[in-house]
OpenMM code with the backbone's topology and positions (N, CA, C; nanometers):
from openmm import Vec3, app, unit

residues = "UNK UNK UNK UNK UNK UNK UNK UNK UNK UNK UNK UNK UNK UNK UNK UNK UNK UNK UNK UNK UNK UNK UNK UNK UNK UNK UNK UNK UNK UNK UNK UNK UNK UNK UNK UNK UNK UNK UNK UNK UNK UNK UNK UNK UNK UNK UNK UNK UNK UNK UNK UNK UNK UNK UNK UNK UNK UNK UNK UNK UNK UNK UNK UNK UNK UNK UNK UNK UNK UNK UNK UNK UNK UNK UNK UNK UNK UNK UNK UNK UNK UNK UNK UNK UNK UNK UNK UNK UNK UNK UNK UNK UNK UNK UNK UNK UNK UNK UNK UNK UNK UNK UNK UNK UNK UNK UNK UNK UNK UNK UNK UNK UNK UNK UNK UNK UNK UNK UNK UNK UNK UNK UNK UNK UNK UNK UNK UNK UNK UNK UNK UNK UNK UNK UNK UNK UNK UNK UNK UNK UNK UNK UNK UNK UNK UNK UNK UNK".split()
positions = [
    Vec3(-1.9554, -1.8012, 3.4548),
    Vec3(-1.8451, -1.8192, 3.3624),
    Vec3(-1.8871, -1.7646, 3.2256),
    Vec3(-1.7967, -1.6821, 3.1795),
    Vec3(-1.8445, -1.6127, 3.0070),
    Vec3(-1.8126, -1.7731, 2.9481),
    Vec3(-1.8611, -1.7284, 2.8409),
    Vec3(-1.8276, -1.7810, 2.6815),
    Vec3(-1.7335, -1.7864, 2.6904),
    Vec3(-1.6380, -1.7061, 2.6081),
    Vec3(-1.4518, -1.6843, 2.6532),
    Vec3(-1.4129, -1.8051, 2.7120),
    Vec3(-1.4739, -1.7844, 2.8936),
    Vec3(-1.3844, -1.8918, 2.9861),
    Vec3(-1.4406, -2.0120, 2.9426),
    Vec3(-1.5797, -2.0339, 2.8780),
    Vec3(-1.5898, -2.1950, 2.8510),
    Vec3(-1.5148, -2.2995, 2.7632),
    Vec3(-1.4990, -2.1555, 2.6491),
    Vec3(-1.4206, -2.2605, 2.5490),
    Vec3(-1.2601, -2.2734, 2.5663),
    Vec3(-1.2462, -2.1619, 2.6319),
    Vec3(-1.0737, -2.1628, 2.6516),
    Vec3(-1.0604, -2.3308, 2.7836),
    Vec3(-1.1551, -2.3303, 2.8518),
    Vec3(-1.1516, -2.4165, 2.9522),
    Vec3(-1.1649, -2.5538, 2.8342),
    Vec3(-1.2679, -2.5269, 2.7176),
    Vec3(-1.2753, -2.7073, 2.7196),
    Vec3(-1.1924, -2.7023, 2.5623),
    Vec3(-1.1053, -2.6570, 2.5133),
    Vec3(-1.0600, -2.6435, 2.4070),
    Vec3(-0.9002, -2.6634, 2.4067),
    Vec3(-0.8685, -2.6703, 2.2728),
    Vec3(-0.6888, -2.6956, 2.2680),
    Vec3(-0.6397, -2.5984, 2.2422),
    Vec3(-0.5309, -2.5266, 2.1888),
    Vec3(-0.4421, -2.3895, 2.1478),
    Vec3(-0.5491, -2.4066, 1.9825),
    Vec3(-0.5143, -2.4888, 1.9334),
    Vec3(-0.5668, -2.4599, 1.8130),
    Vec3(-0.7310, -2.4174, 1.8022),
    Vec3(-0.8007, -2.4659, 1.8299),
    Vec3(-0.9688, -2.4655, 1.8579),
    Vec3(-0.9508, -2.2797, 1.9447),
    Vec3(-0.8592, -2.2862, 2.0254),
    Vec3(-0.8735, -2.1261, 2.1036),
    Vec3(-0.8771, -2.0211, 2.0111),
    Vec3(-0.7052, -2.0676, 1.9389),
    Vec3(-0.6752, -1.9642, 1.7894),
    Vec3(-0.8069, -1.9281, 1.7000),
    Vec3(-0.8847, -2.0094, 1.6515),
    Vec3(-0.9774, -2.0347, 1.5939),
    Vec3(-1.0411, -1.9228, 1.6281),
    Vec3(-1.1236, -1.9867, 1.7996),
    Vec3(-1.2457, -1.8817, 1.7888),
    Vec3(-1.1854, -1.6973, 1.8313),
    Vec3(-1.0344, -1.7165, 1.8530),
    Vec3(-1.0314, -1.5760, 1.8680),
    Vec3(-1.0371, -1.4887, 1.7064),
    Vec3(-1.0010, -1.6168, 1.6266),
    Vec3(-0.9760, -1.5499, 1.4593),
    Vec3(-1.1233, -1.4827, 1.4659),
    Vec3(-1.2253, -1.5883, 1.4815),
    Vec3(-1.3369, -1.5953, 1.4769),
    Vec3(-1.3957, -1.4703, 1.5151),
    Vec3(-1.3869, -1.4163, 1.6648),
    Vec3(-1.3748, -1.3182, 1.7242),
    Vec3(-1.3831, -1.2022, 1.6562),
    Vec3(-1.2565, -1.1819, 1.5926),
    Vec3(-1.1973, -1.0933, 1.5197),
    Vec3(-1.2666, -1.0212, 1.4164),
    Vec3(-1.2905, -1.1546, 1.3411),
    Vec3(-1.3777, -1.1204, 1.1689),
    Vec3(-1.5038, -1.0825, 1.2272),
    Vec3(-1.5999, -1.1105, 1.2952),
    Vec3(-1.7179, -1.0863, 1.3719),
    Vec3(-1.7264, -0.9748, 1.4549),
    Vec3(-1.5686, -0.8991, 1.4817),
    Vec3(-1.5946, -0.7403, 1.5201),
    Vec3(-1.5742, -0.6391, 1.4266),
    Vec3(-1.5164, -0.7388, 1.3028),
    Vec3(-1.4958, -0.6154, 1.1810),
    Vec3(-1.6546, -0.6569, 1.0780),
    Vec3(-1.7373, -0.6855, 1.1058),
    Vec3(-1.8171, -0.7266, 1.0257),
    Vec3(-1.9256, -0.6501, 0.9747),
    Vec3(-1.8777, -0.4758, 1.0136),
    Vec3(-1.9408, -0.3824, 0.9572),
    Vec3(-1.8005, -0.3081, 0.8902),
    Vec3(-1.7001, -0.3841, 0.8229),
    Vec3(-1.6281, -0.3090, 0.7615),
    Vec3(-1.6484, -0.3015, 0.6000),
    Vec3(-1.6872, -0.4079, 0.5684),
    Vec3(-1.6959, -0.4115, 0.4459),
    Vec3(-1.8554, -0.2950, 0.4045),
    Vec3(-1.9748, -0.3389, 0.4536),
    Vec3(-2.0577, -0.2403, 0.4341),
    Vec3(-2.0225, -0.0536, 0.4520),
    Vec3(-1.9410, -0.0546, 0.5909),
    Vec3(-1.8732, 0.0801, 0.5841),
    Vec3(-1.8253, 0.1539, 0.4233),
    Vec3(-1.7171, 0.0604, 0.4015),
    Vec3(-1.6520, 0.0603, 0.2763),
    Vec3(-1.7386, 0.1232, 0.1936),
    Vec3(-1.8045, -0.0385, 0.1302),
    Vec3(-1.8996, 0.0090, 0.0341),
    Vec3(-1.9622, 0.1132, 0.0351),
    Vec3(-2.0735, 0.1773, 0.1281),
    Vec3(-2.1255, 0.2732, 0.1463),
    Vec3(-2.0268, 0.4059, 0.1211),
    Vec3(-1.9194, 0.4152, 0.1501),
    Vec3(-1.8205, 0.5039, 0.1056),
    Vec3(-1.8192, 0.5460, -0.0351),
    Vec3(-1.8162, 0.4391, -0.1355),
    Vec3(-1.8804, 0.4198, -0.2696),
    Vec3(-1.9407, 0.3960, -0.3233),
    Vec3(-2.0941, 0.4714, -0.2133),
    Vec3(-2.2921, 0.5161, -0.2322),
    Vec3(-2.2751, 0.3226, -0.3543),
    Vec3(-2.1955, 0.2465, -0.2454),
    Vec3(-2.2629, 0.0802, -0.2978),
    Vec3(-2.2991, -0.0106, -0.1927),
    Vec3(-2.3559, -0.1190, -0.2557),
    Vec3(-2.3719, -0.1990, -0.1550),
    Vec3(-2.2889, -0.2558, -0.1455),
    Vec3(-2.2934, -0.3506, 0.0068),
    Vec3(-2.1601, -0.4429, 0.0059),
    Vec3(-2.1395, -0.5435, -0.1319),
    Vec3(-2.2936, -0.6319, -0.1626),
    Vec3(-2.2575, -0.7033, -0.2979),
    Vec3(-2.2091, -0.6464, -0.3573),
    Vec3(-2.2432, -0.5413, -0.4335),
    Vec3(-2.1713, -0.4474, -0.5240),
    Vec3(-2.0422, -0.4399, -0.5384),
    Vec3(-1.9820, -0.4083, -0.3792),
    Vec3(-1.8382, -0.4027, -0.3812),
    Vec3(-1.7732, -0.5259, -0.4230),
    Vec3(-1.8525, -0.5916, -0.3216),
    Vec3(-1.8155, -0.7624, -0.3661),
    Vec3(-1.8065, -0.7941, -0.5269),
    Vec3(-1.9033, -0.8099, -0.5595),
    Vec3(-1.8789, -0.8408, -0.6848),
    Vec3(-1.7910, -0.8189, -0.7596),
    Vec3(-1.7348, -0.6656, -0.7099),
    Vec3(-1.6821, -0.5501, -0.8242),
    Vec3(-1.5174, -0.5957, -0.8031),
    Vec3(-1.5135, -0.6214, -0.6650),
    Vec3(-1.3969, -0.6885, -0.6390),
    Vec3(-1.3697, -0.7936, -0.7015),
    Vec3(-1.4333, -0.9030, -0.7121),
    Vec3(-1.4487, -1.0422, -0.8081),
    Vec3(-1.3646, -1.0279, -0.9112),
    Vec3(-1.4378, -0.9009, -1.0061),
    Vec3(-1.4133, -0.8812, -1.1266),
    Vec3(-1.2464, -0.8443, -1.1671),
    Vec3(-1.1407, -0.9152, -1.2118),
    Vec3(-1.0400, -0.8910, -1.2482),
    Vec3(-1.0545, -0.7929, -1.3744),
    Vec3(-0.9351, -0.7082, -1.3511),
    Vec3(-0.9377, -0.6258, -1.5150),
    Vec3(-0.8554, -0.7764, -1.6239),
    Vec3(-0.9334, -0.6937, -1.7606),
    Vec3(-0.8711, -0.7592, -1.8371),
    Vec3(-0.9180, -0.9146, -1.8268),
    Vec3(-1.0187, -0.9609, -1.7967),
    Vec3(-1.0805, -1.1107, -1.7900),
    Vec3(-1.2155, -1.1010, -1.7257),
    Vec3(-1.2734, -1.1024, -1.8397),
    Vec3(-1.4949, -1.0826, -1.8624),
    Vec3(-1.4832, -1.2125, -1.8262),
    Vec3(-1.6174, -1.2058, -1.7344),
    Vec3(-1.6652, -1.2803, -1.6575),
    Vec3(-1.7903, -1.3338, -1.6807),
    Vec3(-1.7692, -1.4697, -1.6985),
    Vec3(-1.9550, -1.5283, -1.7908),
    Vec3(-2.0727, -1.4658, -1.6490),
    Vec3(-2.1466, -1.4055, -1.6763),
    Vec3(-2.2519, -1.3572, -1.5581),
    Vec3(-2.2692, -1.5333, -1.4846),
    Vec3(-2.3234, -1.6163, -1.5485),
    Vec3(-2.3367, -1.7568, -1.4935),
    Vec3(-2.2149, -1.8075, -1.3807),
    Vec3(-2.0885, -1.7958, -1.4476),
    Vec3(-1.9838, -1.8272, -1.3399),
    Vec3(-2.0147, -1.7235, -1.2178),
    Vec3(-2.0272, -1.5813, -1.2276),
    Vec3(-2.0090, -1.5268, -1.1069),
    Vec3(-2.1313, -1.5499, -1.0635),
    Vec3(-2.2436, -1.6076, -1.0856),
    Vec3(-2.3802, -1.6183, -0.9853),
    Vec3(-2.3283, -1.7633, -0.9204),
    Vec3(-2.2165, -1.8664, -1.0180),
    Vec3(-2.1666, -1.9726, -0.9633),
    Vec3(-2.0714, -1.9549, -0.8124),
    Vec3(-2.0208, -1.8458, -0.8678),
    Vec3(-1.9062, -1.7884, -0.7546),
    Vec3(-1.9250, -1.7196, -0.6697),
    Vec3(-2.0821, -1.6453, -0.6423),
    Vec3(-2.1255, -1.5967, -0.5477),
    Vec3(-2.2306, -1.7061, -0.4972),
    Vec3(-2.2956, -1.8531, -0.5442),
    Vec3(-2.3268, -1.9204, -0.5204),
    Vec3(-2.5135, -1.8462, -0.4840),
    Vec3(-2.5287, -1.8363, -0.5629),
    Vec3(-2.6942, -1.7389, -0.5746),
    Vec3(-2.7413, -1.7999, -0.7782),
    Vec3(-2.8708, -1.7216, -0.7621),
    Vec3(-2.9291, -1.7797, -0.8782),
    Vec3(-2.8941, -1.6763, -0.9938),
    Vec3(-2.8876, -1.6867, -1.1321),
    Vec3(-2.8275, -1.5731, -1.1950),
    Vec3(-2.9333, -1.4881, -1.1774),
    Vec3(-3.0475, -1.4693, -1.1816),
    Vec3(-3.1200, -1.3460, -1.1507),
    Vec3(-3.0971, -1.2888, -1.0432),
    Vec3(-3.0632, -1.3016, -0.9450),
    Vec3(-3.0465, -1.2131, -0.8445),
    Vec3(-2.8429, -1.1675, -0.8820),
    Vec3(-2.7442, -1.1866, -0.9864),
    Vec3(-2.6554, -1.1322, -1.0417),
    Vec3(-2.7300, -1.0154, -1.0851),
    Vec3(-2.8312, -1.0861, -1.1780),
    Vec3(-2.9014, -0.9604, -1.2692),
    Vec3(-2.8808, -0.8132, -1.2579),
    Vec3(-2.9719, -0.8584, -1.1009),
    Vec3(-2.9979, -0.6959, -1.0317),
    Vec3(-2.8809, -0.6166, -1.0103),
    Vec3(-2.7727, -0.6951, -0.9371),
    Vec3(-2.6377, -0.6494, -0.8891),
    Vec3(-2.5793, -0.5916, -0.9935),
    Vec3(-2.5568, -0.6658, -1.1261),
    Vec3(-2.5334, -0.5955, -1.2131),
    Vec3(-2.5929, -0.4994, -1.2672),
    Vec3(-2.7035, -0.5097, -1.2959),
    Vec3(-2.7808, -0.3521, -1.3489),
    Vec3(-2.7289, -0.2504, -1.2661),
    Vec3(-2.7193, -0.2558, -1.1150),
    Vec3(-2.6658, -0.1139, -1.0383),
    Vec3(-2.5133, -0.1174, -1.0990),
    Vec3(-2.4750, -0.1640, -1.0568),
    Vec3(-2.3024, -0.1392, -1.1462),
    Vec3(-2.2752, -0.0911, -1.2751),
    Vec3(-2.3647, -0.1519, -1.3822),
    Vec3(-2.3979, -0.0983, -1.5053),
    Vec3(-2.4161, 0.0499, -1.5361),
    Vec3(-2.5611, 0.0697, -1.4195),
    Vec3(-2.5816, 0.2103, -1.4287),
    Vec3(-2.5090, 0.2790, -1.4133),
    Vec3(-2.3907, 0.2660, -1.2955),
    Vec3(-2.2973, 0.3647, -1.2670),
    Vec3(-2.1564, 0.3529, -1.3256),
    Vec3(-2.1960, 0.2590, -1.4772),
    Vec3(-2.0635, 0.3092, -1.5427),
    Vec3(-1.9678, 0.2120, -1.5017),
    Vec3(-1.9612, 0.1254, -1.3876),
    Vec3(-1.8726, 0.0476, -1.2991),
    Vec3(-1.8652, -0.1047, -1.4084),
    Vec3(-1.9776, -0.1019, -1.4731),
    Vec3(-1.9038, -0.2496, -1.5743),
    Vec3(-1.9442, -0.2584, -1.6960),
    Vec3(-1.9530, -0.3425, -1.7500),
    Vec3(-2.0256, -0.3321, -1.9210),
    Vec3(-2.0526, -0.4851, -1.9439),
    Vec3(-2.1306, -0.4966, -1.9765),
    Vec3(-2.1959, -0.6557, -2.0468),
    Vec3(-2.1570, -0.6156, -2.1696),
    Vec3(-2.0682, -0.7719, -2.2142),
    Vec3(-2.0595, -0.7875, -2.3450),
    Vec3(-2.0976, -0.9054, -2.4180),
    Vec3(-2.1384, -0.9458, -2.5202),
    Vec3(-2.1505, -1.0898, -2.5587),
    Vec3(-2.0350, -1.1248, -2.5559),
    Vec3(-2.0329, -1.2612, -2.5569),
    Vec3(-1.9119, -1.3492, -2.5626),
    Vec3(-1.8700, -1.3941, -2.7195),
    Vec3(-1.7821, -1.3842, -2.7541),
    Vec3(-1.6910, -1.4345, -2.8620),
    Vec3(-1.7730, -1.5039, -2.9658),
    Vec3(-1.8052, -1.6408, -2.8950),
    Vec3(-1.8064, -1.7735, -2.9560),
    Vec3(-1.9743, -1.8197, -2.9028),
    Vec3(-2.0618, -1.7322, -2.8481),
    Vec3(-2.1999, -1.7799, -2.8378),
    Vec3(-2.2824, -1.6080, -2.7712),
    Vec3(-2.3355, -1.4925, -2.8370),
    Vec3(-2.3709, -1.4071, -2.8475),
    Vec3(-2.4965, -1.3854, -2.7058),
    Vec3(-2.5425, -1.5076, -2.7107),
    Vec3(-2.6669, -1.5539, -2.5348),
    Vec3(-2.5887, -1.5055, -2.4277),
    Vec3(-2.4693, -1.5461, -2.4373),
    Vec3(-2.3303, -1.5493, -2.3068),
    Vec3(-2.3276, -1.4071, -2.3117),
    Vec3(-2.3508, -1.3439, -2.1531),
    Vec3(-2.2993, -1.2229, -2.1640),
    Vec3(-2.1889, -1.2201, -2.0240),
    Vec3(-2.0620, -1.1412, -2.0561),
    Vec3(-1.9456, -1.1387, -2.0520),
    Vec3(-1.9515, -1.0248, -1.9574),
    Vec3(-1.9272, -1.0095, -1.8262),
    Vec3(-1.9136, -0.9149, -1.7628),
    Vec3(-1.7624, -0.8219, -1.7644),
    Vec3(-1.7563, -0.7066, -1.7655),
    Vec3(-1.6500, -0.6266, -1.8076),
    Vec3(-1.6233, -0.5147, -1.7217),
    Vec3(-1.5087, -0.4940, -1.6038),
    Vec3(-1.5113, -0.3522, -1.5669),
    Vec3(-1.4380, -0.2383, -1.6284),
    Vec3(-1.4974, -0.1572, -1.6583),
    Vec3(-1.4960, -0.0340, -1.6441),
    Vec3(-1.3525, 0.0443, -1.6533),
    Vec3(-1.2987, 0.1641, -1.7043),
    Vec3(-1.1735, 0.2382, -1.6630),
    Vec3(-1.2174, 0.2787, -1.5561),
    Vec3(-1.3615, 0.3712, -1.5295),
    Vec3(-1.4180, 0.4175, -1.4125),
    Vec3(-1.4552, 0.2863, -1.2942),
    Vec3(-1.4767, 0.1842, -1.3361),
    Vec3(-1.5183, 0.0664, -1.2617),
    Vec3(-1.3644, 0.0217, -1.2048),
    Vec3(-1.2337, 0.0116, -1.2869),
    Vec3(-1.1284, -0.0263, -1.2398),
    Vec3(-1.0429, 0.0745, -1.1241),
    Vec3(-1.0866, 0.1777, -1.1843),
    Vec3(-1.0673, 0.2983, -1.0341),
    Vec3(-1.1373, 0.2598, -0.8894),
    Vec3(-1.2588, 0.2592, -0.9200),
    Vec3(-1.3262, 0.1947, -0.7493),
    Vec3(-1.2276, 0.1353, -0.7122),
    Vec3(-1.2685, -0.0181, -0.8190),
    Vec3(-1.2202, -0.1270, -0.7374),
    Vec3(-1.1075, -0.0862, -0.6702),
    Vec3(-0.9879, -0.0717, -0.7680),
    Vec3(-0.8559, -0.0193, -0.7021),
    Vec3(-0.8916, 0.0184, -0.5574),
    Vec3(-0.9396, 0.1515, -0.5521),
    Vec3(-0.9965, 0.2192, -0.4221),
    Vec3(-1.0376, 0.1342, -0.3212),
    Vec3(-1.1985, 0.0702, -0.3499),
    Vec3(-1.1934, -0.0135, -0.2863),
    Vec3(-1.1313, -0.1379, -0.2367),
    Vec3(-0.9973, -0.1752, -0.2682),
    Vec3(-0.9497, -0.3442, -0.2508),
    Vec3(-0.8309, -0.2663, -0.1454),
    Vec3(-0.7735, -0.0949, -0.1740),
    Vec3(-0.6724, -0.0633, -0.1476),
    Vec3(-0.7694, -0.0236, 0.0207),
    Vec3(-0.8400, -0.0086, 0.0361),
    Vec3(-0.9197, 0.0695, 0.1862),
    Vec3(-0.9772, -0.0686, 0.2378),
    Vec3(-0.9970, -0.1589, 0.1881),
    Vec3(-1.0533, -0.2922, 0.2202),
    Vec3(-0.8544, -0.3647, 0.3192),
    Vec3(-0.8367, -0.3798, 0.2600),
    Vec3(-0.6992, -0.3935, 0.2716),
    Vec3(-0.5805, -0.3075, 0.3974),
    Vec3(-0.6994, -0.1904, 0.4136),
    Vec3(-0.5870, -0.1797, 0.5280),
    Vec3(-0.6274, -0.2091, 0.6832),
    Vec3(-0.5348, -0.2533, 0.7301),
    Vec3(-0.5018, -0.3528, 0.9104),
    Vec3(-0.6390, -0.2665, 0.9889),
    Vec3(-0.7165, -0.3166, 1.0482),
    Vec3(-0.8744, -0.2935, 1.0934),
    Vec3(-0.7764, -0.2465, 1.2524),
    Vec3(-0.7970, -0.1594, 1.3605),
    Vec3(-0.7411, -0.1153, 1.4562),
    Vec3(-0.7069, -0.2214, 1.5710),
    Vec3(-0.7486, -0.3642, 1.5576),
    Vec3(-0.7307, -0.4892, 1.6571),
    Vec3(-0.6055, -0.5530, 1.6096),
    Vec3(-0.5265, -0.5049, 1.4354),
    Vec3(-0.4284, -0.5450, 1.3953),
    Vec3(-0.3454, -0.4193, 1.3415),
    Vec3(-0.3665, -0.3243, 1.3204),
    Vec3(-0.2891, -0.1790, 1.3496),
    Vec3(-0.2213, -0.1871, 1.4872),
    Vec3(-0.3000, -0.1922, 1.5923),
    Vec3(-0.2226, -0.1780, 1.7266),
    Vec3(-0.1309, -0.2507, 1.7836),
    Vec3(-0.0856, -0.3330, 1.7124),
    Vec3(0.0123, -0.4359, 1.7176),
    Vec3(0.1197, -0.3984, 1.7011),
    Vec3(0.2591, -0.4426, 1.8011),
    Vec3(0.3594, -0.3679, 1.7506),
    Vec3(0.4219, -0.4532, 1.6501),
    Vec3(0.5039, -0.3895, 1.5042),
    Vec3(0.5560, -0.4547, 1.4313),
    Vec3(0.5831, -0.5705, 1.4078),
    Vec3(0.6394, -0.6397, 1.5006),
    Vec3(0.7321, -0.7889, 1.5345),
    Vec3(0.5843, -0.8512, 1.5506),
    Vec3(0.4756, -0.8089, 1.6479),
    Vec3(0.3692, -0.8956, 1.6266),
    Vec3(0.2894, -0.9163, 1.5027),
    Vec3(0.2794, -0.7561, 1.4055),
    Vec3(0.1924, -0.8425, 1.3117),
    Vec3(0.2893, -0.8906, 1.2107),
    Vec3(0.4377, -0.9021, 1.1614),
    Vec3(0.5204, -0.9569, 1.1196),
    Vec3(0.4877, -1.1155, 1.1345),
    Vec3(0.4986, -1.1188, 1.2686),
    Vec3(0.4494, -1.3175, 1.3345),
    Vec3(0.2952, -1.3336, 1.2992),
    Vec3(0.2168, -1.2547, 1.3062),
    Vec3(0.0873, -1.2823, 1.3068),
    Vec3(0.0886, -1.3165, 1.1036),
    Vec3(0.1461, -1.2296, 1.0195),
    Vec3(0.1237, -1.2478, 0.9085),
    Vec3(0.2187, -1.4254, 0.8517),
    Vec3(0.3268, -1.3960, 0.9025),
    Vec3(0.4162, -1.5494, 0.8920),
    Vec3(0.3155, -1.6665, 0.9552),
    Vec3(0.2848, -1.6697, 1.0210),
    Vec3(0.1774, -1.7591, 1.1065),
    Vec3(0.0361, -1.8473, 0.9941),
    Vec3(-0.0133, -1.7062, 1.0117),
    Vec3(-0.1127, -1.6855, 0.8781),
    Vec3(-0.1292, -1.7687, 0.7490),
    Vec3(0.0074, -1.6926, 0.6930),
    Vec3(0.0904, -1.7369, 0.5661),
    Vec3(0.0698, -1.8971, 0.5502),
    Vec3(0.1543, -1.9639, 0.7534),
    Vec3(0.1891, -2.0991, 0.7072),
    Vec3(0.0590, -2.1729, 0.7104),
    Vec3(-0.0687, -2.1437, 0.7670),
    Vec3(-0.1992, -2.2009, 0.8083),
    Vec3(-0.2214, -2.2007, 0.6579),
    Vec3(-0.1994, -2.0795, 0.6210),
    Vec3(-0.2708, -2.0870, 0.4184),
    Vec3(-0.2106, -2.1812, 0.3607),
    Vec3(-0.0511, -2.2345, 0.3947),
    Vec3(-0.0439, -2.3163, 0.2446),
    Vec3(-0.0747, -2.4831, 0.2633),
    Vec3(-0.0877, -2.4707, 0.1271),
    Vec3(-0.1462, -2.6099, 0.1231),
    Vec3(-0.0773, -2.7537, 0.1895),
    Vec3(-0.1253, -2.8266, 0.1992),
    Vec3(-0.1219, -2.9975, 0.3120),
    Vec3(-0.0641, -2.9666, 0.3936),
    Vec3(-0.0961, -2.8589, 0.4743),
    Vec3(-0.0710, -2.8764, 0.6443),
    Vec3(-0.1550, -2.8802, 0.7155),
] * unit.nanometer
topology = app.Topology()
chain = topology.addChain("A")
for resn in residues:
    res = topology.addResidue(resn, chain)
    for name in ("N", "CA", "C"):
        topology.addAtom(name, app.Element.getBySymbol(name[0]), res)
C-alpha cells in the first residue's frame, strides 16, 4: 500500500484536502529558487525583496523579526541587495542607530518582476479547466477568511 492509499484510507475529506495541498507546495518547491536564480539571487534575497513594500522602510530588526532569524544573518542578505542597487539603508527619523531598509526604483522593478513570475499558476494549476480553478480559487478564498 503507498502513502497516498494510507492516508486517504485512515483520514477525513478535510485531512485528504490537506495533504494533497501539501502535495502540491512540495512539488513546486524548486519554484521559488528557479525564480530567484532568474534574478542571479538567492531565494532569501527574493524573499526578502518581496517583504519589502515600496514606499514603507523597514526597521532591519522587524524584518530579521519577520523572517524570524538573528539580525546578523539580515545583515548579509542585505549587503547582497545593497550591492546590487536593489535597496538602500537609511537611518530612521527619530533614532539615527535604526537603520531603515528602503527599495530601490531599480529594486522596485525586480520585485515587480519577481512577485509578477512568482504569481503565475505552476502547470498542476494551469491545467485546470477554467470552472475548476475558478472553484479551486472560491474554495481557497473561503478556507482564508477569518473564524471558519
Amino acid at each position: 500500500m503507498s502513502v497516498c492509499d494510507y492516508y486517504r484510507r485512515m483520514s477525513n475529506d478535510a485531512s485528504e484536502a490537506w495533504t494533497l495541498l501539501f502535495r502540491l507546495f512540495v512539488s513546486q518547491r524548486g519554484r521559488v529558487p528557479q525564480v530567484a536564480a532568474e534574478f542571479d539571487l538567492s531565494p532569501m534575497q527574493a524573499h526578502v525583496l518581496r517583504m519589502l513594500e515600496p514606499d514603507q522602510p523597514l526597521p532591519m530588526r522587524t524584518l530579521a523579526r519577520k523572517l524570524c532569524c538573528d539580525a546578523s544573518n539580515v545583515t548579509g542578505i542585505v549587503d547582497r541587495l545593497e550591492e546590487r542597487g536593489l535597496v538602500r539603508r537609511d537611518a530612521a527619523p527619530g533614532d539615527r542607530r535604526v537603520k531603515m531598509l528602503v527599495v530601490t526604483s531599480n529594486g522596485l522593478e525586480v520585485r515587480r518582476r519577481i512577485v509578477r513570475r512568482l504569481s503565475e499558476a505552476p502547470e498542476p494549476i494551469a491545467r485546470l479547466s477554467a470552472t475548476d480553478q475558478r472553484a479551486l480559487r472560491e474554495i481557497l478564498n473561503r478556507a482564508l477568511e477569518p473564524g471558519l
